[in-house]
Phi, psi and omega in degrees: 000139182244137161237149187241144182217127179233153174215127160236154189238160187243155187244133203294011204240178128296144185311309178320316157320302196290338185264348166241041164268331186274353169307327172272007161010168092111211204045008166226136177283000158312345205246336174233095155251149002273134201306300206285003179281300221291335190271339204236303203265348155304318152263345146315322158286319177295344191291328201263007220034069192227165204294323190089202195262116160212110164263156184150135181215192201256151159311148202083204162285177208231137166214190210270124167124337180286191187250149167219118152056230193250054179236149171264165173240125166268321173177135173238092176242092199300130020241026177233150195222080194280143178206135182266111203297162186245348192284135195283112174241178181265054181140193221234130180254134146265191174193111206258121183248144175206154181228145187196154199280142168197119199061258177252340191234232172222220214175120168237107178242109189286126196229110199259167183209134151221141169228102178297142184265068159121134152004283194312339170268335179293336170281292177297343148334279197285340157308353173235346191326288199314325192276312187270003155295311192307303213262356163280300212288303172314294152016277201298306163230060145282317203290282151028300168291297202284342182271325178271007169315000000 
């Protein structure tokens, strides 16, 4: 069983823009608001041994296998954009984005995914859901703001 939590937002640009501004995704903490929850959950995973927040990506466009901040990119092909989290959870999250023509602009959907290892992940789910809608949805437009520049 997978659980999803998605927010779309709409963008004053064409999808072609918006995407390619989201090719450069990460490396700067303008990209995970609110920074400092990302900064709380950057330590809490190294506290458990896990990598922690470390921004920083590879330059250019994003292709598949590089790191963006503590996401791995599993695959970027517009108009989607998949990335696999690096942070040690009881299972395993991504967080999927796509631009799509909608109306005069576009249609952006920020899409978070968890697939629980065991009880214990199906409890973190539902023990962070409320905290993690809030901060998926701030997320949603910031990355929003930053695809209409």
């Amino acid at each position: 069983m997978t659980y999803a939590d998605a927010h779309a937002r709409d963008l004053p640009v064409p999808p072609e823009a918006a995407w390619e501004e989201l090719e450069h995704v990460g490396g700067d903490p303008r990209w995970w608001t609110p920074y400092l929850l990302w900064q709380l959950r950057g330590l809490a995973d190294r506290a458990v041994g896990g990598h922690g927040l470390r921004m920083g990506r590879s330059h250019g466009p994003l292709g598949p296998g590089d790191t963006v901040d503590f996401w791995t990119v599993e695959s970027v092909d517009y108009p989607a954009l998949r990335l696999r989290a690096l942070t040690r959870l009881p299972g395993t999250a991504y967080l999927g984005v796509t631009v799509e023509p909608h109306g005069e602009g576009t249609r952006m959907v920020l899409r978070s995914e968890f697939d629980p290892a065991g009880p214990v992940g199906h409890a973190y789910w539902w023990s962070n859901l409320a905290a993690h809608r809030v901060v998926f949805s701030l997320l949603a437009d910031r990355w929003a703001s930053l695809l209409s520049e």
